[in-house]
C-alpha positions as CSV (number, residue, x, y, z in Angstrom):
1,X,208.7,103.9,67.4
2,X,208.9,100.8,64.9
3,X,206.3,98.0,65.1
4,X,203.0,97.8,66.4
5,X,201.4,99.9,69.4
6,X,200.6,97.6,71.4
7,X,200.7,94.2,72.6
8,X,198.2,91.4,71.7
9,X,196.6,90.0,74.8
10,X,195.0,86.5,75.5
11,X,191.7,86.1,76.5
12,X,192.9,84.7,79.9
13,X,194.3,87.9,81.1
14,X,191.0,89.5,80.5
15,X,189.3,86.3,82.4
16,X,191.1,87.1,85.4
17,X,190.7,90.8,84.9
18,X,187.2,90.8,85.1
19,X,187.0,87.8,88.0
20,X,188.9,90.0,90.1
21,X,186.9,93.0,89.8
22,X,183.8,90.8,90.4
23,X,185.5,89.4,93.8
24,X,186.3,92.8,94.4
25,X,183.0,94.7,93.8
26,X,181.7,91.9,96.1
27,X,183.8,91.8,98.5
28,X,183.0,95.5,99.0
29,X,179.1,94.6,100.6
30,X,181.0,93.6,103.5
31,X,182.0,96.7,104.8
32,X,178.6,98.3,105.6
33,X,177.5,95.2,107.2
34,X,180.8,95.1,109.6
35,X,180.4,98.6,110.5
36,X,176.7,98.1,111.9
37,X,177.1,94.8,112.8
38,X,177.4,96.0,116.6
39,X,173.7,97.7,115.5
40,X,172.3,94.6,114.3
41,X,172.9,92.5,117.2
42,X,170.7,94.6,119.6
43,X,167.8,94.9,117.8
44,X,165.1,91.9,115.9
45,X,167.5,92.3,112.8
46,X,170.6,90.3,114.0
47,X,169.8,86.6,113.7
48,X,168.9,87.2,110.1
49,X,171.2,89.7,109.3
50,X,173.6,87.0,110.0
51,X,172.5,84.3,108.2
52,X,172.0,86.5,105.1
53,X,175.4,87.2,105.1
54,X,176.6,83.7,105.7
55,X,174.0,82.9,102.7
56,X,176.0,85.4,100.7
57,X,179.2,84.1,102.1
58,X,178.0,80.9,100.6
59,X,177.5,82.1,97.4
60,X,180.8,83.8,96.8
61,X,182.6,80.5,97.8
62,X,181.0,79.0,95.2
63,X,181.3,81.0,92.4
64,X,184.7,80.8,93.2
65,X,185.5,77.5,93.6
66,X,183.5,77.1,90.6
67,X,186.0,79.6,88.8
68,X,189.0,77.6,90.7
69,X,187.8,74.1,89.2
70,X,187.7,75.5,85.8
71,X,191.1,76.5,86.0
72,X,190.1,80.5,85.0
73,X,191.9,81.4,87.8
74,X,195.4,80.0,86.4
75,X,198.0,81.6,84.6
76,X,200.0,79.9,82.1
């Protein structure tokens, strides 16, 4: 092969690299909660098992707007 290796990349790819896997990872806590969701609303635990979740609802939307009004999340 002539040249170099491999490819420079900008910093923005690995912005939205890592914002993704954050969503992600995130996004991943609400499985467990759906699957004993049915669980939580019979017993004491449902009323603030919901509002916990709606609290970290809350704070994914915005951390992500956040991200969205700094522009990480476009590509140019």
């Amino acid at each position: 092969p002539y040249g170099p290796g491999t490819r420079r990349m900008t910093v923005r790819y690995y912005l939205v690299a890592v914002l993704f896997i954050l969503f992600d990872i995130e996004v991943i806590f609400f499985l467990p909660w759906a699957v004993v969701l049915r669980d939580f609303i019979d017993n004491s635990l449902g009323l603030f098992a919901l509002i916990e979740m709606f609290v970290f609802i809350g704070i994914l939307l915005v951390g992500y707007t956040y991200a969205w009004k700094k522009g990480a999340l476009e590509w140019e």
